[in-house]
NULO-835491 format. One record per residue (C-alpha): x, y, z. Coordinates in steps of 0.02 Angstrom, whole numbers, padded with zeros to 5 digits, always signed. Each point is the difference from the previous one (the first is absolute). Example, Ala and Ser with C-alpha at 12.3 -4.5 7.8 and 13.67 -1.06 7.14 Angstrom:
% NULO-835491
+00615-00225+00390;+00069+00172-00033;
This chain:
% NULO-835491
-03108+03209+00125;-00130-00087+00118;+00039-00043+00178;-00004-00185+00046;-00012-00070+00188;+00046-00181+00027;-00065-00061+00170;+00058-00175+00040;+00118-00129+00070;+00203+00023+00031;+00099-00143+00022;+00169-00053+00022;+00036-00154-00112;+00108-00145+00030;+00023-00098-00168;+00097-00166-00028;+00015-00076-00159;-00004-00189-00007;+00007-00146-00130;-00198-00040+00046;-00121+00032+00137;+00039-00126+00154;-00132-00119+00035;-00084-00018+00178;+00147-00030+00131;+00115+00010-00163;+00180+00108+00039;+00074+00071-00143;+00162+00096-00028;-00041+00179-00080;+00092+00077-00137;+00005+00163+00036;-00068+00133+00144;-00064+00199-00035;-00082+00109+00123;-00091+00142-00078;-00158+00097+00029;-00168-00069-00063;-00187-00004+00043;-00116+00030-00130;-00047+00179+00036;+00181+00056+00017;+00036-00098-00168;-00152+00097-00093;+00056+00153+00077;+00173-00002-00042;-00029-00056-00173;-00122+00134-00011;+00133+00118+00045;+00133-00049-00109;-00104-00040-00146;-00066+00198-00024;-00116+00014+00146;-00033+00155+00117;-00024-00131+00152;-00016+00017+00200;+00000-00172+00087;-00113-00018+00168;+00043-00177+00091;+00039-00069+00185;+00189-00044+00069;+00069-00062+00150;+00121+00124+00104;+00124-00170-00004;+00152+00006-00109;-00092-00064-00164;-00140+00163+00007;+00138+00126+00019;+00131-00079-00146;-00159+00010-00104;-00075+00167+00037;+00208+00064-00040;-00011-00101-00169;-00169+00077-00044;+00061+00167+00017;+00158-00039-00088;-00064-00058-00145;-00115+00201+00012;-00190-00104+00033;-00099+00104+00123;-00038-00092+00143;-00039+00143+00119;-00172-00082+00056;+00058-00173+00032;-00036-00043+00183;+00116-00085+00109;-00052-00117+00144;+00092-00078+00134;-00130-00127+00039;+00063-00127-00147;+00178-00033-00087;-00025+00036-00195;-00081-00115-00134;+00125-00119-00038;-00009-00115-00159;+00111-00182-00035;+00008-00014-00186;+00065-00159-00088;+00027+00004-00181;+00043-00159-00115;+00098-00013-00133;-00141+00009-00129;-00035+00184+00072;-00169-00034+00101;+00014+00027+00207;-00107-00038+00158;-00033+00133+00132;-00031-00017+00160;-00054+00193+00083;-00004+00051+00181;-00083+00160+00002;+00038+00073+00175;-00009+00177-00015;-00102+00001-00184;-00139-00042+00126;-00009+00140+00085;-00027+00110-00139;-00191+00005+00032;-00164+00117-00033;+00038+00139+00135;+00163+00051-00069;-00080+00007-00167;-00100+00109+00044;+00126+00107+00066;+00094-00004-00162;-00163+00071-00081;+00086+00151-00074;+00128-00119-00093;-00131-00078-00103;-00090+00182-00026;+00136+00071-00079;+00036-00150-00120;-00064-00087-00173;+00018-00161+00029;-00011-00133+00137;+00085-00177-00021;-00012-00143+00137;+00020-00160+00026;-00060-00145+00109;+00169-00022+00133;-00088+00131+00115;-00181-00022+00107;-00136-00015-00105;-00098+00116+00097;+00130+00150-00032;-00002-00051-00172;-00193+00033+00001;+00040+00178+00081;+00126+00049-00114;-00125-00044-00128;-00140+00093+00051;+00102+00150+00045;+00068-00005-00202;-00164-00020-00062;-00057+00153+00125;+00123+00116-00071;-00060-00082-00189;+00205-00070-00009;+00051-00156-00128;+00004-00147+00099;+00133-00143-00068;-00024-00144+00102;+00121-00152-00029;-00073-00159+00086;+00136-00092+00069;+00031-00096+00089;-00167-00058-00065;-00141+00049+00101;-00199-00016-00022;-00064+00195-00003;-00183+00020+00042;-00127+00113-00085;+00045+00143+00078;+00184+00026-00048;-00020-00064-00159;-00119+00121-00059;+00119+00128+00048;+00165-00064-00104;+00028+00094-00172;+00145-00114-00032;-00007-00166+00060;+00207-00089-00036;-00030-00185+00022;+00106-00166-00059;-00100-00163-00046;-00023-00053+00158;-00031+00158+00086;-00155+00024-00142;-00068-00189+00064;+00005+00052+00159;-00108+00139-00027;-00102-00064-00101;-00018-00170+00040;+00023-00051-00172;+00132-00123-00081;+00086+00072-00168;+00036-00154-00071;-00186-00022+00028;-00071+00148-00080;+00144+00103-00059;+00108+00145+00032;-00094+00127-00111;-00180-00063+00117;+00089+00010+00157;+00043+00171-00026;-00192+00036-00051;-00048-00070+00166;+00096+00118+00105;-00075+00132-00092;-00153-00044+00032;+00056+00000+00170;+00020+00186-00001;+00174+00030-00044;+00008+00113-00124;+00159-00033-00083;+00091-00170-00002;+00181-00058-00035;+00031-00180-00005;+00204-00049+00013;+00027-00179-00071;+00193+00015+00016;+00085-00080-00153;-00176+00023-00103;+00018+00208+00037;-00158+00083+00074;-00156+00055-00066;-00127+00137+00039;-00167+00015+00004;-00147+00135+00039;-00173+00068-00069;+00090+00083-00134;+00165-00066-00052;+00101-00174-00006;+00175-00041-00018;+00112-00140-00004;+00191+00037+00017;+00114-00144-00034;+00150-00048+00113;+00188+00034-00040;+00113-00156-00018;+00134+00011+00107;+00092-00137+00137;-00094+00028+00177;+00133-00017+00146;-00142+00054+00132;-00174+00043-00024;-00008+00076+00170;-00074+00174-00005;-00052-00019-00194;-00187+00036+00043;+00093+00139+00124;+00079+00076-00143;-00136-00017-00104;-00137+00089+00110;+00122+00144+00056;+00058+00020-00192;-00186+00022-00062;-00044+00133+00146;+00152+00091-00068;-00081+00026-00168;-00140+00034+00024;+00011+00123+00132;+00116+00093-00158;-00148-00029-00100;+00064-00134-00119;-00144-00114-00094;-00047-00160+00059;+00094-00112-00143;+00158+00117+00032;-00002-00016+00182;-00044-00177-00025;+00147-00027-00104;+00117+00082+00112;-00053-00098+00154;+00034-00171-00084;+00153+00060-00048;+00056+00051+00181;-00046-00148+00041;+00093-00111-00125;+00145+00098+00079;-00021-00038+00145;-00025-00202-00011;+00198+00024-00061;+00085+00050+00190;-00016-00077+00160;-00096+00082+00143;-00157+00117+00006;+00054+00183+00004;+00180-00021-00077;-00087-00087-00149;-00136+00145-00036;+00088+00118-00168;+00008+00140-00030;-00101+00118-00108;+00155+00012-00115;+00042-00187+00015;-00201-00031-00064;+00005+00125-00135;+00180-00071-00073;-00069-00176+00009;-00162+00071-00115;+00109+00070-00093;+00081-00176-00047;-00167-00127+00018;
């Protein structure tokens, strides 16, 4: 099996659900309360880990009560976080999550420590990335370490999986040097300063390639996903099922695809797999305790 390292944001989540989103100065009464751990490069990591992957997770926490309960629930649950780095200069990445009853939430992130996770230590993590397959980041850290992870990947001729969210404009440079480019609707306008209800989903997708990314995944939620390169296209339907929080869908989804492939699986079976996950995970409240198992995914293929 091929290696995987995740480098990205930790956070610790607060999430409330609530009848509807207050208004400006509104007070509302919540529903319910969960703390759990979240951050989008913790999420892909973890699903990455319990959905097959051979995984190490690199990412930035706080020596405060939040960094440490985290660090002890990574290495519960057996991820190797032996390079994370741990500062004292800033509390840990924090996240309030509110979730309606339709499903859909609003976050609000304070990265604190997430932001200290920049180019120097990268480059002392060198070896890490050496010795792996693949590389999968997202956007919740520095843009400028996410340029040096990049070009370290692409020095030691690694897979590159970048997921761009929260959505962020990527310049020439680092967009040349993406294999996989994971994007949602708006993530792809973003980047490509294109509508899709102007020009489509199938043209957006041909614009990032011409771009320079060499593969592209578009996730359109209830519609499924579809894929796109110089060679091959695929569109994967969505599974029906009741969505009780889509937080960490895309999360699940990213994390779940990195799994395959780095055990070699196809693009329409990975593909498949990762919406699946996902669907799964749209079913529980809260980021990480929502993300399935491998068994859990293949039992629910199994019956869809």
């Amino acid at each position: 099996m091929s290696k995987t390292v995740v480098i990205g944001s930790s956070n610790t989540d607060l999430i409330a659900t609530v009848k509807h989103f207050p208004a400006a100065g509104e007070t509302i009464v919540g529903k319910s309360f969960l703390q759990v751990m979240g951050g989008k490069g913790a999420n892909q990591a973890v699903a990455a880990h319990k959905l097959g992957g051979d995984v190490k997770f690199i990412t930035c926490l706080g020596t405060d009560a939040n960094g440490q309960n985290t660090l002890k629930y990574f290495r519960d649950t057996g991820l190797d976080v032996s390079s994370a780095l741990l500062v004292e200069e800033a509390p840990s990445g924090t996240a309030i999550i509110l979730v309606d009853e339709n499903g859909e939430n609003c976050i609000t992130i304070t990265p604190g420590a997430n932001n200290l996770l920049l180019p120097d230590y990268i480059d002392k993590i060198e070896d890490d990335i050496a010795a792996c397959d693949m590389v999968l980041i997202q956007m919740e850290i520095p843009y400028d370490t996410i340029k040096t992870v990049c070009k370290l990947a692409c020095k030691q001729q690694k897979t590159i999986m970048l997921n761009d969210a929260p959505a962020c404009q990527l310049d020439e440079e680092l967009i040349k040097m993406i294999d996989i480019l994971v994007v949602n609707e708006t993530e792809a306008e973003t980047i490509s300063g294109e509508k899709i209800e102007e020009i489509g989903k199938e043209a957006i997708v041909d614009k990032l390639l011409e771009l320079g990314a060499k593969t592209v995944v578009l996730t359109l939620g209830k519609q499924g996903c579809l894929l796109k390169n110089h060679r091959e296209f695929y569109s994967i339907p969505a599974f029906c099922v009741k969505a009780l929080d889509t937080t960490a869908a895309g999360d699940t989804f990213c994390g779940a695809l990195a799994a395959r492939l780095t055990r070699g699986e196809g693009w329409e079976q990975a593909l498949k797999f990762a919406t699946a996950a996902s669907a799964i995970c749209v079913t529980r409240m809260g980021a990480q305790p929502s993300i399935p198992t491998e068994e859990e995914v293949n039992e629910f293929l199994c019956k869809n």
